[in-house]
DSSP file (Angstrom, degrees, kcal/mol; ACC not computed):
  #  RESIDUE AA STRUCTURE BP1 BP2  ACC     N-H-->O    O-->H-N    N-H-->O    O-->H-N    TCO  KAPPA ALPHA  PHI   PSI    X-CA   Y-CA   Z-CA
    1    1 A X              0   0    0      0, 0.0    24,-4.1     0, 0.0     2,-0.3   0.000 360.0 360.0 360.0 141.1  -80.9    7.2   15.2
    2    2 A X  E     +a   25   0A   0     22,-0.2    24,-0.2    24,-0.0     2,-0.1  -0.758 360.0 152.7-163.0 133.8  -77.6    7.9   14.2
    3    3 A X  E     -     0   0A   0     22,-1.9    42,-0.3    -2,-0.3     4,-0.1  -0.230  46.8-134.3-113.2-176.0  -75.0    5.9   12.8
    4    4 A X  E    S+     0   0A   0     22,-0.1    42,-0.1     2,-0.1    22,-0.1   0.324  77.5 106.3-126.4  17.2  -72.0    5.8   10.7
    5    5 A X  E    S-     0   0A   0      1,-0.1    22,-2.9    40,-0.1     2,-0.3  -0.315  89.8 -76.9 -88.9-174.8  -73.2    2.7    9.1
    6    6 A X  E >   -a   27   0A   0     20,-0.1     3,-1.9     1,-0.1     4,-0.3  -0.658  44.6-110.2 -91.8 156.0  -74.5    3.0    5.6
    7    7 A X  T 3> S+     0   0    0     20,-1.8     4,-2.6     1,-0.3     3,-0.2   0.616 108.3  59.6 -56.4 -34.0  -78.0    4.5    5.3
    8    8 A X  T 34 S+     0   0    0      1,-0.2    -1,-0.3     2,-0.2     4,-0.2   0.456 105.7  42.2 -99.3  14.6  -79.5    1.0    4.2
    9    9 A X  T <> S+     0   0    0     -3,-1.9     4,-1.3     3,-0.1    -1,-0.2   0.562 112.0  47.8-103.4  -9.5  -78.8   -0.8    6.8
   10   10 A X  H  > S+     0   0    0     -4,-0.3     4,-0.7     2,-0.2     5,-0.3   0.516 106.5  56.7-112.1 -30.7  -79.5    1.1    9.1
   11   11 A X  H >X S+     0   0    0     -4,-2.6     4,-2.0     2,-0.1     3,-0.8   0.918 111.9  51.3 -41.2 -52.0  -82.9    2.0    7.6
   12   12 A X  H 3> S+     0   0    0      1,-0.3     4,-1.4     2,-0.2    -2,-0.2   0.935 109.3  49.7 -81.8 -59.1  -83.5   -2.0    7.8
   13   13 A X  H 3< S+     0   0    0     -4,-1.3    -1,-0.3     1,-0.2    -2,-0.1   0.569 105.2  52.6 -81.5   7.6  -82.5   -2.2   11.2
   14   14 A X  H XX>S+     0   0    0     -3,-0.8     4,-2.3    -4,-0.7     3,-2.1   0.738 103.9  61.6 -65.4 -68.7  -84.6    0.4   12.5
   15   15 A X  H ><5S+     0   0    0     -4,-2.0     3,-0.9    -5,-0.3    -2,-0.2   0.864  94.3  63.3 -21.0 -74.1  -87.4   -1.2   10.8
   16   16 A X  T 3<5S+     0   0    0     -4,-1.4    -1,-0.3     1,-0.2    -2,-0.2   0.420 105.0  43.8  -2.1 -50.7  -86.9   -4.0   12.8
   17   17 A X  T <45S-     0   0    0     -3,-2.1    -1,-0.2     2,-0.1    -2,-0.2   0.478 114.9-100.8 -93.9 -17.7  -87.6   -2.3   15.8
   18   18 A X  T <<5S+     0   0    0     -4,-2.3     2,-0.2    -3,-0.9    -3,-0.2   0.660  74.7 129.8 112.6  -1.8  -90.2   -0.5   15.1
   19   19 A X      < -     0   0    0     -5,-0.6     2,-0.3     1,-0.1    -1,-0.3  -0.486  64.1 -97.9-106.0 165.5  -88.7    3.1   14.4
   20   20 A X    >   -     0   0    0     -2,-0.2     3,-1.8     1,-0.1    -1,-0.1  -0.680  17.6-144.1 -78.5 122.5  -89.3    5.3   11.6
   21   21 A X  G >  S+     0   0    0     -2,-0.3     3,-0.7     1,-0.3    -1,-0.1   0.605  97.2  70.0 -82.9   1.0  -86.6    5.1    9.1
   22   22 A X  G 3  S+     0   0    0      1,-0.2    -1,-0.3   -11,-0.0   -11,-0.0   0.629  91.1  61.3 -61.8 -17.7  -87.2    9.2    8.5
   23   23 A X  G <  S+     0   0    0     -3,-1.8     2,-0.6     1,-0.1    -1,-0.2   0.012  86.1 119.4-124.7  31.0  -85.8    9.6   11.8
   24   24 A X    <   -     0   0    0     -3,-0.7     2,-0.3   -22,-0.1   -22,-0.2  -0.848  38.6-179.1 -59.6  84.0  -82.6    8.1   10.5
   25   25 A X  E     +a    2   0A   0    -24,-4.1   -22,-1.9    -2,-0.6     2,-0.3  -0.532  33.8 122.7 -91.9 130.7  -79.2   10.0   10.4
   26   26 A X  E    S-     0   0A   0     -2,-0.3     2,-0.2   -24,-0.2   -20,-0.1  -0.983  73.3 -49.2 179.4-170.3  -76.3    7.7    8.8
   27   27 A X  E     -a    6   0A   0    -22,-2.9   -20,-1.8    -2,-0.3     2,-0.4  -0.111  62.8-163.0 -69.4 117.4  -73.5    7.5    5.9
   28   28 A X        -     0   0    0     13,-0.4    13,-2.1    -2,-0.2     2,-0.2  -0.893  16.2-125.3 -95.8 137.2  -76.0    8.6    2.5
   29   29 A X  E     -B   40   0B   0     -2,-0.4     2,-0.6    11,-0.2    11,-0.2  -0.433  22.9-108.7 -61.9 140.4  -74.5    7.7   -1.0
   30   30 A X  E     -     0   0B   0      9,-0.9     7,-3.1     7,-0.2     2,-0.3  -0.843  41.2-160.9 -84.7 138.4  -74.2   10.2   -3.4
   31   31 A X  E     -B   36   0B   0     -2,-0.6     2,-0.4     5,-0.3     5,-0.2  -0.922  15.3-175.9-130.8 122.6  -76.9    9.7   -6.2
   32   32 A X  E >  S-B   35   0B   0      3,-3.3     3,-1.6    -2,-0.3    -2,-0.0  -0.993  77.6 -32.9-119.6 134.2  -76.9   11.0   -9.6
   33   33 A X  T 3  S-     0   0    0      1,-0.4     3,-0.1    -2,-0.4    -1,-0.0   0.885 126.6 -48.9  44.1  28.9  -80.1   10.2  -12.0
   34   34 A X  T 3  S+     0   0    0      1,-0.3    -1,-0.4     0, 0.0     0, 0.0  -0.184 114.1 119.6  94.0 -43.7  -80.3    6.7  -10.0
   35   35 A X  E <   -B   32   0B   0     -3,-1.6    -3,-3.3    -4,-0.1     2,-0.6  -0.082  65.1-130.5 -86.2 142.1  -76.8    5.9  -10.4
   36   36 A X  E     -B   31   0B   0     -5,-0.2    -5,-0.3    -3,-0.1    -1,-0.1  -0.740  30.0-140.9-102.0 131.0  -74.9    5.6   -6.9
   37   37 A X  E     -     0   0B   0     -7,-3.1     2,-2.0    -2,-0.6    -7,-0.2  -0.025  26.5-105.3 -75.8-172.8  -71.7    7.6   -6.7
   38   38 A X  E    S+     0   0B   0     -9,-0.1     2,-0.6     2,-0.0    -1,-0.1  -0.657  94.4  91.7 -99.3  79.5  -68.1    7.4   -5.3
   39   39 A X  E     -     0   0B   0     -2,-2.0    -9,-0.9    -9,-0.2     2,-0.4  -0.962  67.0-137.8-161.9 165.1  -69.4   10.0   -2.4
   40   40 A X  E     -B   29   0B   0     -2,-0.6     2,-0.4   -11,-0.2   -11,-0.2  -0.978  34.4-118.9-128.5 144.0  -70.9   10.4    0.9
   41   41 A X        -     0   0    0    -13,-2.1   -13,-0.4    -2,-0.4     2,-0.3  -0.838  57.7-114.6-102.1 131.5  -73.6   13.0    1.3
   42   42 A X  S    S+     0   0    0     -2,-0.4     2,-0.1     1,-0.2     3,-0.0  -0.703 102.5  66.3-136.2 127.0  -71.3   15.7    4.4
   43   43 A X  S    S-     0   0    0     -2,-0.3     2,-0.3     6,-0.1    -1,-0.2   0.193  83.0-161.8-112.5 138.6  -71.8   16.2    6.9
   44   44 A X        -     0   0    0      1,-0.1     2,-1.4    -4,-0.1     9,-0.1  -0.587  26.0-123.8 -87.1 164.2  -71.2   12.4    7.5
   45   45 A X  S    S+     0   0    0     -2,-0.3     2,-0.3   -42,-0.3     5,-0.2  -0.574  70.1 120.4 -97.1  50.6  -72.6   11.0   11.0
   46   46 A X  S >  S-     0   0    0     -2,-1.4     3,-2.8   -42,-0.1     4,-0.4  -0.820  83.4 -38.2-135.5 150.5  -68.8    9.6   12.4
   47   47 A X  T >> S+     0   0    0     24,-0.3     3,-1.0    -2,-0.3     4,-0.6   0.056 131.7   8.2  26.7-106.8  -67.6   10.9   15.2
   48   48 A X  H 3> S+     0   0    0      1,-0.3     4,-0.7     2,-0.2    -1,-0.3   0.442 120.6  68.5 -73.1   1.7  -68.2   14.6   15.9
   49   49 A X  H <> S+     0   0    0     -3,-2.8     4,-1.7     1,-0.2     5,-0.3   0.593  79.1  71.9 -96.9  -2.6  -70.2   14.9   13.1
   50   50 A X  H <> S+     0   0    0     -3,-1.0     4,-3.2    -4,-0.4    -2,-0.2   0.946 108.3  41.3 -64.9 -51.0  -73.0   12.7   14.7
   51   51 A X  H  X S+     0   0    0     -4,-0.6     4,-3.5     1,-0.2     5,-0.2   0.888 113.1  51.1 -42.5 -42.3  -73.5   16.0   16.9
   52   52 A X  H  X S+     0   0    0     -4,-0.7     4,-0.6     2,-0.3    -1,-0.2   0.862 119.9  35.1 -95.0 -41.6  -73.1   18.4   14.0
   53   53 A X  H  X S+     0   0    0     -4,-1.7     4,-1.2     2,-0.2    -1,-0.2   0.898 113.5  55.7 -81.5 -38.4  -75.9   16.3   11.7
   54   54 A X  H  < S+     0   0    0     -4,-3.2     4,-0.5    -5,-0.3    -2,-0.3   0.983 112.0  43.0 -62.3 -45.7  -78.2   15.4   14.5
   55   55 A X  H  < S+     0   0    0     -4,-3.5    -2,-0.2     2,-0.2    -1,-0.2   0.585 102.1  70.6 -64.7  -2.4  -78.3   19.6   15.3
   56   56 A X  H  < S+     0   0    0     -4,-0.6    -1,-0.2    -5,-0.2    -2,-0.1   0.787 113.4  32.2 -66.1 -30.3  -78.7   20.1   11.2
   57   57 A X  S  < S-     0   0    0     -4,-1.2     2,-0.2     1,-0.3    -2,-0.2   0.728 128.2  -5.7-116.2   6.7  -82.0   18.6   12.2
   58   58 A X        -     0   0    0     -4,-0.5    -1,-0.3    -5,-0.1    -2,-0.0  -0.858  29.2-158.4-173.0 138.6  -83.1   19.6   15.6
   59   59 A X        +     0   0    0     -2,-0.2    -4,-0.1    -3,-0.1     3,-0.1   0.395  49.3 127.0-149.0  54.8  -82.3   21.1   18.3
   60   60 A X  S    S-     0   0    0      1,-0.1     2,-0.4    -3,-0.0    -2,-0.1   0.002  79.4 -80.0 -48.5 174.6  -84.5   19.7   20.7
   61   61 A X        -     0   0    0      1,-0.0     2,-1.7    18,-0.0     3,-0.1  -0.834  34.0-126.4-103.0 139.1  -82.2   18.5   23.7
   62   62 A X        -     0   0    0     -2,-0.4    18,-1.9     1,-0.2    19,-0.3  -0.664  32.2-179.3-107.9  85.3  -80.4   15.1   23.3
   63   63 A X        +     0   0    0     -2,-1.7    18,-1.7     1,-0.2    17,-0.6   0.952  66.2   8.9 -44.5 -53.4  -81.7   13.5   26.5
   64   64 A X  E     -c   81   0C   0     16,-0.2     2,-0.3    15,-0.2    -1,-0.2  -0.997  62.5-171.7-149.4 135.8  -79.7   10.2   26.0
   65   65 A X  E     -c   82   0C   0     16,-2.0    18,-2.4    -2,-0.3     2,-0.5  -0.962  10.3-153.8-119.1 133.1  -77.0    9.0   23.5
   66   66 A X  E     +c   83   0C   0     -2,-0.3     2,-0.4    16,-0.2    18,-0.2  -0.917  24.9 149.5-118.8 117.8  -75.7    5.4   23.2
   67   67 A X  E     -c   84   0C   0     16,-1.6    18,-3.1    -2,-0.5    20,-0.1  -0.923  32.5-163.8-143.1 161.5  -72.2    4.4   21.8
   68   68 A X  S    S+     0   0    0     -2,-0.4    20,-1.7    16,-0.2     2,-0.2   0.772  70.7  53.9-130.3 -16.3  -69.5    1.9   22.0
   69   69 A X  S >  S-     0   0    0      1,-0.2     3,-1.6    18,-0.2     4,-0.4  -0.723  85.3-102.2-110.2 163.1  -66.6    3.4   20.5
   70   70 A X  G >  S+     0   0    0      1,-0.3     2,-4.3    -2,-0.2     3,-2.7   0.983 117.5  69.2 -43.8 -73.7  -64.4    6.6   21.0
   71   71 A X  G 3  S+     0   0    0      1,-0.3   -24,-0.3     2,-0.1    -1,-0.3   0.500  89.5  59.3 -58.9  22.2  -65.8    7.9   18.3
   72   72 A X  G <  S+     0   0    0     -2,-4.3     5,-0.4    -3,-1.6    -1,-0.3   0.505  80.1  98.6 -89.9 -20.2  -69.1    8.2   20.2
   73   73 A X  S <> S+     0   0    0     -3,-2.7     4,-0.8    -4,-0.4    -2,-0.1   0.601  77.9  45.0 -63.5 -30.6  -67.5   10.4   22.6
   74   74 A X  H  > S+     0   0    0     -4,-0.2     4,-1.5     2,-0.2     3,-0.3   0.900 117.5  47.8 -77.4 -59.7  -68.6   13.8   21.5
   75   75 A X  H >4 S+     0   0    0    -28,-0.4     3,-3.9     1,-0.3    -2,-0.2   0.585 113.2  54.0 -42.0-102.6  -72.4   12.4   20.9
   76   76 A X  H 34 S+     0   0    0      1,-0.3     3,-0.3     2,-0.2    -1,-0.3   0.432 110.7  38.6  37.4 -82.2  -71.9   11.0   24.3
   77   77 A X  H 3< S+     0   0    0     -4,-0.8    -1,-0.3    -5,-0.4    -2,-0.2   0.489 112.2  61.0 -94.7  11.2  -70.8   14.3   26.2
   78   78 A X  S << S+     0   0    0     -3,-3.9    -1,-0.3    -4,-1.5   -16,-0.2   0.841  94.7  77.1 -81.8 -34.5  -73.3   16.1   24.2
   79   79 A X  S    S-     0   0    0     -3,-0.3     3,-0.2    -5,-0.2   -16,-0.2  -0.128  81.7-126.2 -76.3 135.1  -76.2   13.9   25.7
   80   80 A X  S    S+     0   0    0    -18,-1.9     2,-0.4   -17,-0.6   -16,-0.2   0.837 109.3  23.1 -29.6 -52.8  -77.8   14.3   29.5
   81   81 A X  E    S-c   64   0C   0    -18,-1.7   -16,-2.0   -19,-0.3     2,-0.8  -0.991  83.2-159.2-133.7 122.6  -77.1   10.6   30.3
   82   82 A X  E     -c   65   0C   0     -2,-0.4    20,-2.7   -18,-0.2     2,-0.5  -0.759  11.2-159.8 -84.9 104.0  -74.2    9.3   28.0
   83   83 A X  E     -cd  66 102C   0    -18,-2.4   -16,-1.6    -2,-0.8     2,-0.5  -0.817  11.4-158.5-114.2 154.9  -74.4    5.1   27.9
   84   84 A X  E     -cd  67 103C   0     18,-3.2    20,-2.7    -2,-0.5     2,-0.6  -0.978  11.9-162.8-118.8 107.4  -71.4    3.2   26.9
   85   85 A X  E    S- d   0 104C   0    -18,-3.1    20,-0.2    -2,-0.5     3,-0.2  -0.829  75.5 -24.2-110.0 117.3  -73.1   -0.2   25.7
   86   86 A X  S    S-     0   0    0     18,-3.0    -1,-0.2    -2,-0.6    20,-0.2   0.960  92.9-159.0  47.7  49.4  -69.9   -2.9   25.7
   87   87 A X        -     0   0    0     17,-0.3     5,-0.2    -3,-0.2   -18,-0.2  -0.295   6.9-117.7 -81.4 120.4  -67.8   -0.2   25.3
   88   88 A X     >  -     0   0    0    -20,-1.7     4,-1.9    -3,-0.2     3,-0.4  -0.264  30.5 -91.1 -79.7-179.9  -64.5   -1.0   23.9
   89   89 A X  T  4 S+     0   0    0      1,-0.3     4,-0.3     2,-0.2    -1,-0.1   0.358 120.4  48.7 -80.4 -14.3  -61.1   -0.6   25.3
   90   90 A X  T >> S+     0   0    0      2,-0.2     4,-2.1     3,-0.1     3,-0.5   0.883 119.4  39.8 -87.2 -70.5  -60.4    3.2   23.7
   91   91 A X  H >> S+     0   0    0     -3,-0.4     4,-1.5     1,-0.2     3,-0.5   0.902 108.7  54.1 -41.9 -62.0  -63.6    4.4   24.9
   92   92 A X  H 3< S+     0   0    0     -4,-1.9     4,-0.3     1,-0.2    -1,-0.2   0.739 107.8  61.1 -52.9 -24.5  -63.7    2.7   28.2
   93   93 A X  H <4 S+     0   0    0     -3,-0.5     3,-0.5    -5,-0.3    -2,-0.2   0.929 111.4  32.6 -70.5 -27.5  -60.1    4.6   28.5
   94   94 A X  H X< S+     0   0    0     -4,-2.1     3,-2.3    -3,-0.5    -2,-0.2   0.569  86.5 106.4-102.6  -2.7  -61.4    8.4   28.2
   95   95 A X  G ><  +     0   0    0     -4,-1.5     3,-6.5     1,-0.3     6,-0.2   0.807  66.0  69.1 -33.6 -39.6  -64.6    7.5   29.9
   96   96 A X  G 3  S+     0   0    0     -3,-0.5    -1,-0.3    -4,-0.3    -2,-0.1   0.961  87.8  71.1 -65.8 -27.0  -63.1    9.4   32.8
   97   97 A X  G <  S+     0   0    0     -3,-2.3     2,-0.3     1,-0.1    -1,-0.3   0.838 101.2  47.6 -32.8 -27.7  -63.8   12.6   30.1
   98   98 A X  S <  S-     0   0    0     -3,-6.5    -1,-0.1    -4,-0.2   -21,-0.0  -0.999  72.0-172.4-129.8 126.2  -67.6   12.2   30.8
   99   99 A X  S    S+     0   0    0     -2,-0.3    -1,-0.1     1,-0.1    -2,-0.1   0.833  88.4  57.7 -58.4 -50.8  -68.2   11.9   34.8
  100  100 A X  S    S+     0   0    0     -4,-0.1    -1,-0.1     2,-0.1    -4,-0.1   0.803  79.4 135.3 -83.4 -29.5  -71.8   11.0   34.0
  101  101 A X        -     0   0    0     -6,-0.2     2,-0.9     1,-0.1   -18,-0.2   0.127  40.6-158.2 -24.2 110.5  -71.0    8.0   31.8
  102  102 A X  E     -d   83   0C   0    -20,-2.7   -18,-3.2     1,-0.0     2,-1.0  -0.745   7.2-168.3-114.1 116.2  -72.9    5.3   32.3
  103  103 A X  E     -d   84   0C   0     -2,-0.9     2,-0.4   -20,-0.2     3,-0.3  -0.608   1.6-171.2-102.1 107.3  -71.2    1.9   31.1
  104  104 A X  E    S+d   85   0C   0    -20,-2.7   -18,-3.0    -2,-1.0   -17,-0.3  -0.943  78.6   6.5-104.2 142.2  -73.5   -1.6   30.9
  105  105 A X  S >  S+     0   0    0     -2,-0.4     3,-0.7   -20,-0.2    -1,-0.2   0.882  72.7 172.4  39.2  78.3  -71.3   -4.3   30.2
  106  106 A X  T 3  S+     0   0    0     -3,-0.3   -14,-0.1   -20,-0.2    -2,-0.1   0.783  73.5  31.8 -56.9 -50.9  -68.1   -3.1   30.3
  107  107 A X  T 3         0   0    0      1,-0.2    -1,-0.2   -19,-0.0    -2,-0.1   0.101 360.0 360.0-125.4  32.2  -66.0   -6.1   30.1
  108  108 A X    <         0   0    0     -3,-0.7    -1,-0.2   -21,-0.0    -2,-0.1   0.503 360.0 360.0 -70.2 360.0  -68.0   -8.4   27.9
């Protein structure tokens, strides 16, 4: 999983599901001696950096990637099958960028 949400929520909702919250990528606080800092731990997981942290940690092949916004769009066209899930109105414009895009509910 990887988000751009912050790291404990995303832990939580993982959880939820059933996924191992190790196999979590998303926005990490910077921490000193327990105290949480003004920081984000880089490379942060937004946009093209979803690519850049998911290869920091594998580089197995990224069968299928799931977004809704343009700033999914590099994960996306990194992916074998790209899915656009409610994709909003930015995203649903460059879709034509990825051929292979596959868009469920487009115009909820």
């Amino acid at each position: 999983m990887v988000s751009a949400s912050p790291l404990a929520v995303v832990e939580a909702a993982v959880h939820e599901v059933g996924l191992d919250p190790l196999n979590v990528l998303a926005c990490t606080p910077r921490t000193e001696d327990g105290t949480v800092l003004a920081g984000i731990i880089e490379p942060i997981p937004y946009a093209a950096g979803k690519v850049h942290c998911l290869r920091s940690r594998t580089s197995q092949p990224l069968y299928a990637a799931f977004g809704d916004n343009v700033f999914d769009l590099e994960l996306l066209a990194a992916s074998r099958v790209p899915v656009a899930i409610r994709p909003k109105p930015r995203l649903r414009a460059r879709a034509a960028e990825l051929p292979s895009l596959v868009q469920l509910h487009p115009e909820d």
